[in-house]
N, C-alpha and C positions, 0 to 999 in steps of 0.2 A: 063342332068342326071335325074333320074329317082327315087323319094322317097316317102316312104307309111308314110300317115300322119294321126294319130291319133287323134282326138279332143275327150275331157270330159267334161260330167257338159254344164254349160250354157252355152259353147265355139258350142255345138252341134244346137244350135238355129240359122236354117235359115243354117244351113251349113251342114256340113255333119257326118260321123262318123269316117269313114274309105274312105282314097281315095288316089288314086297314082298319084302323080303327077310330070309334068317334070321341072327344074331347070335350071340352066347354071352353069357348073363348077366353086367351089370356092361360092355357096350358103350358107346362113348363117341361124341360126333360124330365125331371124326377118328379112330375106328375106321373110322367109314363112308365119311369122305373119302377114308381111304389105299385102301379096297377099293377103290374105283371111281375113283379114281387123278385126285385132285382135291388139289391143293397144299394146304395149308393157310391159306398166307396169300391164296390166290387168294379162300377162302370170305369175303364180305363180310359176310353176313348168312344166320344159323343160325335156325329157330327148330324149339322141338317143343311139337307139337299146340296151334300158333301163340302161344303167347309166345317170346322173345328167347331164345334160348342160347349159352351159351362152346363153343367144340372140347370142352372137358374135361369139359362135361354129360354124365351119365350116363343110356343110355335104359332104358325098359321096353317088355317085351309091349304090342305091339299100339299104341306110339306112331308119330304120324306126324311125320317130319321133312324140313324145307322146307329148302332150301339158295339161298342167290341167288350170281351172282357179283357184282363191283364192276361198276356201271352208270352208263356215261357217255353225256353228248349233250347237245342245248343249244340 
């Protein structure tokens, strides 16, 4: 299956910003974390096709998912 993945903030270093990539039915967020070599607990904020999601969400065809990492400053 087929998913547009969003990276922000420091997540964009060395990667990318926007990009479609392919899955195997039954993908989960931290399928996609570990491909593109994003810690887990680094991921602050997950969401797909902008509601909130766990690591453990399952995607589909054609979902898009946002990743943030934890953002500080003041």
């Amino acid at each position: 299956m087929e998913i547009k993945v969003k990276l922000f903030a420091t997540f964009r270093e060395g990667r990318f910003a926007v990009e479609q990539m392919e899955f195997p039915e039954g993908a989960t967020v931290l399928d996609v974390a570990k491909k593109i070599k994003i810690e887990p607990k680094e991921v602050s904020i997950a969401m797909i096709n902008g509601f909130s999601s766990e690591l453990d969400s399952v995607l589909n065809e054609g979902d898009t998912l946002v990743l943030f990492p934890p953002v500080g400053g003041g």
